[in-house]
N, C-alpha and C positions, 0 to 999 in steps of 0.2 A: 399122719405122723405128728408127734408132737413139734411143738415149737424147741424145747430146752436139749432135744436131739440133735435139730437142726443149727442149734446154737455148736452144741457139744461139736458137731462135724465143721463147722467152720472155725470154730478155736485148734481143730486137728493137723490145719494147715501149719502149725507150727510144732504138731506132735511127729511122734515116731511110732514106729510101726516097727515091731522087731519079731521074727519068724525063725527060731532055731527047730524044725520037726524031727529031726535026728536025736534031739536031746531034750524033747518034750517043752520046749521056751514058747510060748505064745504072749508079747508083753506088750502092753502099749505104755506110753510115757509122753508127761507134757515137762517141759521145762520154763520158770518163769521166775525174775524178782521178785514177784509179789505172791507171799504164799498163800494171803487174802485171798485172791483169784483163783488159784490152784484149789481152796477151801472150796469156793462155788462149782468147781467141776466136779469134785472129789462128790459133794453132793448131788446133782445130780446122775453120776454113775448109780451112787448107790440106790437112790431111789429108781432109778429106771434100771437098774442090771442087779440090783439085790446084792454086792457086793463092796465090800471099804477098799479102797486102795489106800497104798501106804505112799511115806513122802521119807525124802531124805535131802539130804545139804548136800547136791557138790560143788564140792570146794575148789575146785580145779577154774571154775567158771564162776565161782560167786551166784548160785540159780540154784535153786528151791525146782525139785524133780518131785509128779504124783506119778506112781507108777503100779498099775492093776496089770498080774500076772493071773491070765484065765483063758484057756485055748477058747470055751465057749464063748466067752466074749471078744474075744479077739475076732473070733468069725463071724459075730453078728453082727460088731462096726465095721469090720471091713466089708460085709456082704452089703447093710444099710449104705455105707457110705459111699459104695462104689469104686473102693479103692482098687486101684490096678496093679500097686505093687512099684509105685514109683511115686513116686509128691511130685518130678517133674512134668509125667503125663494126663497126674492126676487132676478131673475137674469137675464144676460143682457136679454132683447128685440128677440124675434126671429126676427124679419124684421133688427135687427142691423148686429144676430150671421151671419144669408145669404144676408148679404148686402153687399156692396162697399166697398171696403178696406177704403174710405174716409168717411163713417158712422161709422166703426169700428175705425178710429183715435178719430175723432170726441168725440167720445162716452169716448175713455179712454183718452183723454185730458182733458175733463169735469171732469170726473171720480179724476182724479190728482188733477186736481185744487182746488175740491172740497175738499177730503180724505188723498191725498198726502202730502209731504214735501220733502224738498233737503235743506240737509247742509245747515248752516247759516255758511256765505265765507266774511261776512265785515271786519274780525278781520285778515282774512288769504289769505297773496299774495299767497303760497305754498303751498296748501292743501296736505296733507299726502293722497296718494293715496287709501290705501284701509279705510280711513274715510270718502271719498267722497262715497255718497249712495244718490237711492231715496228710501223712505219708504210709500209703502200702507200698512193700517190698517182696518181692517176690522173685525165683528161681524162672517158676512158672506162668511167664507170658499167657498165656489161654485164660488161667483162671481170672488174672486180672482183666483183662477185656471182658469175662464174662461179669468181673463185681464192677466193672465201670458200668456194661450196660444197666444194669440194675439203679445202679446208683442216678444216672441219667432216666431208667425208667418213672424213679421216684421224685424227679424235677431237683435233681443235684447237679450242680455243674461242675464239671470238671477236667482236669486237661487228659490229653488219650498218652496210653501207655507209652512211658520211654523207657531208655535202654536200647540193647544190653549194657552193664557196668560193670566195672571188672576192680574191687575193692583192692587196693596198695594190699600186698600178701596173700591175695586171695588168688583163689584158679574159676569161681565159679562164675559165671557172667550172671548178674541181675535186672530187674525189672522194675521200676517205679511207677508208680500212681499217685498223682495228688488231686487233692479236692484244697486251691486256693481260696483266701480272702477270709476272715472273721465271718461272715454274712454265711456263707457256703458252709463253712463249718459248722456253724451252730444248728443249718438248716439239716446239716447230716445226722448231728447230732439228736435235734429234735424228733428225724423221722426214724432212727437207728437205736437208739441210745447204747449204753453201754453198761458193762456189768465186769469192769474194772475200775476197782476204789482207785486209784491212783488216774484214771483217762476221766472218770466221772471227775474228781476234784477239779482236773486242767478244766474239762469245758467248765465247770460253775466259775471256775476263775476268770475265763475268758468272755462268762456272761455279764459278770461284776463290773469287768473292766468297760466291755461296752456300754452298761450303763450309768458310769461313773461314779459306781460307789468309793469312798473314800478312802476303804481296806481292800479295797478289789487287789492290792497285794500281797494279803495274807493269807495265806493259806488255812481255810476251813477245818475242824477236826470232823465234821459229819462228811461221812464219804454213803450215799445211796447209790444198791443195790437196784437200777429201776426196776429189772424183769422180775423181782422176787418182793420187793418192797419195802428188803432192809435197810437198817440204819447203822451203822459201826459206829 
């Protein structure tokens, strides 16, 4: 299986899965601020499923939706992906859990890009060490134990799932994951990378910073694409 699949199924962690069979609806949908990112999925759909999906604004949420309506693909990601039909039960892919250490990056790159965050570093040449953090969030307890062990697999350190949380207005209980400390980060960073222009800018900023560059608080305009070897 490819690698840009297994990506595709770990950015899904933040998609949806929508099943009307009564009224012929097969859709799937990602939602994201950066329509940049949405551009990189949109791409590899099409190359690997032969079809464009379309994008639209909504407004209601301020997020940028790519959304591919196609029963036949709807049953190949969900067959590939091993979807059960729930995001709460849902977890990685067995062909990922005993696959290539490069299906399992893969997989938890998407997965970040997707669900993840890291420090916002525009404001700060000097990050305060232990404020530097990535944060997974999740519904789904299991999965993340299954992306901590990974992440420990590949000599990441990091603290073991907390939660439940239960967000002011909210009903759902949540799940966190962090990978502490500037060091930890970068190192995730290095073995992971990313293929979100906006997470790719924080860590270069966060590299800057660590080695004292002068502008290490300005924000770059070259945002790279690692997995594909673009430049914006």
């Amino acid at each position: 299986m490819k690698e840009e699949i297994a990506y595709l199924i770990g950015a899904l962690r933040d998609g949806n899965f929508s099943e009307v069979s009564s009224e012929g609806i097969y859709r799937i949908r990602f939602y994201q601020k950066s329509r940049l990112w949405l551009e990189f999925l949109e791409k590899i759909i099409e190359d690997n499923f032969g079809k464009k999906a379309g994008f639209y604004l909504d407004a209601r949420h301020e997020v940028w939706c790519l959304s591919i309506t196609s029963k036949e693909i709807y049953r190949e990601l969900t067959q590939i992906s091993e979807y059960t039909g729930d995001q709460a039960t849902w977890k990685m892919p067995s062909w990922i859990v005993c696959g290539l250490p490069r299906l399992k990056k893969a997989y938890v790159r998407g997965f970040f890009d997707a669900e993840g965050s890291v420090n916002s570093l525009e404001k700060c040449s000097k990050p305060a060490e232990k404020d530097i953090g990535i944060y997974l969030a999740q519904a789904n307890k299991a999965v993340l134990e299954e992306i901590r062990q990974v992440l420990l697999d590949f000599g990441i350190r990091c603290g073991r799932v907390c939660g439940p949380y239960v967000k002011k207005g909210a009903s759902t209980e949540m799940y966190a994951l962090i990978v502490h400390g500037s060091a930890q980060v970068l190192n995730s960073y290095n073995c992971f990378d990313s293929s979100h222009p906006e997470k790719v800018l924080r860590f270069n900023l966060l590299k800057s910073a660590k080695k004292g560059d002068k502008d290490s608080s300005v924000a770059s305009p070259r945002s790279v694409w690692p997995s594909e070897g673009k430049v914006l």
